[in-house]
C-alpha positions in Angstrom: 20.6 -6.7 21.9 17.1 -6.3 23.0 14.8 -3.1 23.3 12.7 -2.9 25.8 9.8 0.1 26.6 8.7 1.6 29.8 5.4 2.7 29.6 3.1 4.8 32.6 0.2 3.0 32.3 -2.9 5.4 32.6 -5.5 4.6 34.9 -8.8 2.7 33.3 -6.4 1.6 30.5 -6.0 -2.1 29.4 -2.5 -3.7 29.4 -3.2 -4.9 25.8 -3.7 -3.4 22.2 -7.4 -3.9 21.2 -10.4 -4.5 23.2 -14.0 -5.0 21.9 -15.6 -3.2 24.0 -14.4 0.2 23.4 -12.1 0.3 26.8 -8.8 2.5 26.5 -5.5 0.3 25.4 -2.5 1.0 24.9 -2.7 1.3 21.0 -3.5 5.1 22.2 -0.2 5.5 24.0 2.5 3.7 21.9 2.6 2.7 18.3 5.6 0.5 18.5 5.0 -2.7 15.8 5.6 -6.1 17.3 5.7 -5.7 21.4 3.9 -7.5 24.4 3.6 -6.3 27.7 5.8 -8.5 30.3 3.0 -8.8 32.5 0.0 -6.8 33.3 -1.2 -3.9 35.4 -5.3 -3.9 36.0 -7.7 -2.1 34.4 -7.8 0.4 37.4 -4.2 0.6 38.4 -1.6 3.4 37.1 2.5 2.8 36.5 5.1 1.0 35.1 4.5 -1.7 32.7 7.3 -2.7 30.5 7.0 -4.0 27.2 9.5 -5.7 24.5 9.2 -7.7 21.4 12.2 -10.4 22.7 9.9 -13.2 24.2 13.1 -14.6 26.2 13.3 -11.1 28.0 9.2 -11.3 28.5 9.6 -15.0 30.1 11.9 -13.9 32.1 10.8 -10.5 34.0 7.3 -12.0 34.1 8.3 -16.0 35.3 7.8 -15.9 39.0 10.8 -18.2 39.6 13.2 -14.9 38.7 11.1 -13.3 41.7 11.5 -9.7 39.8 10.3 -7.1 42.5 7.8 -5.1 42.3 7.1 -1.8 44.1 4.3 0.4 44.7 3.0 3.9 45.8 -0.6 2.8 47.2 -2.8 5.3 48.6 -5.3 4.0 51.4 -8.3 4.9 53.5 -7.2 5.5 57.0 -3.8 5.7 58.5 -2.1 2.4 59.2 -0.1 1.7 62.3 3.2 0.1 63.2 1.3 -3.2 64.1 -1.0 -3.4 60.8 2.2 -2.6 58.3 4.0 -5.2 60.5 1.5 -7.4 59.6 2.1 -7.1 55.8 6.1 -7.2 56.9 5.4 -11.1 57.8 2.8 -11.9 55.4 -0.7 -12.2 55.5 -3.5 -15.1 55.0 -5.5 -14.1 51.9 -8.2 -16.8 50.7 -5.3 -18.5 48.6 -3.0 -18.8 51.0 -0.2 -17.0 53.2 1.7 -14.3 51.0 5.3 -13.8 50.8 6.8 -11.4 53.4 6.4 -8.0 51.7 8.3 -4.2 52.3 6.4 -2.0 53.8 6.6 1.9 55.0 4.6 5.0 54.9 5.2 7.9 52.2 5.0 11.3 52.9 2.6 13.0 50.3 4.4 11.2 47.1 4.5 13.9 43.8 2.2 12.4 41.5 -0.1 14.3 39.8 -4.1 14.2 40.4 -5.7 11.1 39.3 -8.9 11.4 36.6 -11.4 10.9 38.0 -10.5 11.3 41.6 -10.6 8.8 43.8 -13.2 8.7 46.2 -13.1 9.9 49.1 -15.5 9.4 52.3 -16.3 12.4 54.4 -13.8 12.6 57.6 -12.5 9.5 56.5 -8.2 10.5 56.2 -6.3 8.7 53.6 -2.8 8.0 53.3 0.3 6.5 51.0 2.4 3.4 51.6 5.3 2.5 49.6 4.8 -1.6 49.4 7.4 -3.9 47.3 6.1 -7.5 46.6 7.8 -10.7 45.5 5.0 -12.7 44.3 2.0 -11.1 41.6 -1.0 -12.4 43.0 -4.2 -11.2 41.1 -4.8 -8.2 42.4 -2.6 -8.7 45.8 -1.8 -5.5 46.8 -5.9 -4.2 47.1 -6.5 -7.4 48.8 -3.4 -6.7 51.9 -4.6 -4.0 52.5 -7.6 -4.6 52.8 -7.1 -7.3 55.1 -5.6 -4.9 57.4 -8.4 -2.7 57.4 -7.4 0.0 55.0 -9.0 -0.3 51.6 -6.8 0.5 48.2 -8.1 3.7 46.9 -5.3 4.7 44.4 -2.6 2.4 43.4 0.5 2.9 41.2 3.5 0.6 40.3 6.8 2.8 40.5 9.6 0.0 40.1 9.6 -3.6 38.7 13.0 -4.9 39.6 15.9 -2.4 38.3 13.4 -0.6 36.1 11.9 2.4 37.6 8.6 4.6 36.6 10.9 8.1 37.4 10.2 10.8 35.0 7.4 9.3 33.0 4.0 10.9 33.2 0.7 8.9 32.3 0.7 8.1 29.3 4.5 9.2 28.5 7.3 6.1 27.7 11.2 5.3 26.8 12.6 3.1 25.8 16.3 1.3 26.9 19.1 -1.0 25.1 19.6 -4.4 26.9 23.0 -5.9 25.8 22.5 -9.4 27.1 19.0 -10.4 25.9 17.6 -12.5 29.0 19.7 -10.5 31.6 18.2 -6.9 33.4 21.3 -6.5 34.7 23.3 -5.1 31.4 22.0 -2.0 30.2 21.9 1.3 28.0 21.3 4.6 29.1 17.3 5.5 28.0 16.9 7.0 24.6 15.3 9.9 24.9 11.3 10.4 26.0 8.6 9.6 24.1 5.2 11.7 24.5 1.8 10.6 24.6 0.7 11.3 21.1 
């Protein structure tokens, strides 16, 4: 059996334990000896990250080969039509390379909480939310699709990462669940019960 921890990542937050330069890591959300994230979020991006001490279970939710899919709530400047959401639907050409076909639909006003700081905002510029699921983790790929559709990132937060879902989990809040077949997602334990931010 394997444990593994879902974790809200707060925004301005490393996906590591220490720093040396005094940023915010995640030795101030969870005090669990012995775990790794499986993968990263950026510095400046809020959500799901999942973390585990089994380095089998690590390799194999952050290998791209096992494609595990990745969703996100992304709030952007202006309001994207049919034609610029169907570009990300195909795939666009970023400056390494075509990406992968991605999901892609607008969200009505998703509940999530105010951000800290706020994001910011231009004067009579509207924003709105997309719900985006990628199968590929380019560095920073989501901020640079939509950009090249014309509608800069201004908030961004990971909801899902294949079966595993951010629901219920406020930043800086985490649970953990019970895997039963170590380098499988499929065969799981109901969550223990919720951990919060110290």
């Amino acid at each position: 059996m394997s444990k593994i921890y879902l974790l809200h990542k707060p925004y301005r937050m490393l996906s590591q334990f220490t720093d040396d330069q005094g940023r915010d890591t995640l030795a101030q959300v969870i005090d669990v000896p012995g775990i790794y994230a499986a993968g990263r979020l950026d510095y400046d991006s809020e959500g799901l990250l999942l973390l585990t001490d089994d380095g089998a279970l690590i390799h194999h939710i952050s290998d791209p080969r096992h494609k595990q899919p990745k969703t996100y709530w992304v709030q952007v400047e202006g309001d994207p039509d049919e034609e610029r959401l169907d570009a990300l639907r195909r795939g666009v050409t970023l400056k390494d390379g075509l990406t992968r076909p991605a999901k892609a639909r607008k969200l009505i006003q998703p509940d999530v909480g105010p951000r800290h700081p706020p994001i910011r905002q231009r004067q009579g510029m509207a924003t709105s939310w997309l719900e985006l699921t990628l199968s590929e983790g380019r560095n920073r790929q989501v901020r640079r699709m939509t950009a090249h559709i014309g509608c800069p990132t201004l908030r961004l937060i990971r909801v899902a990462i294949g079966p595993w879902r951010l629901d219920g989990l406020s930043p800086g809040e985490w649970r953990s669940e019970t895997l039963h077949a170590p380098q499988s997602v499929r065969h799981r334990q109901a969550p223990s019960r919720r951990t919060r931010r110290r």
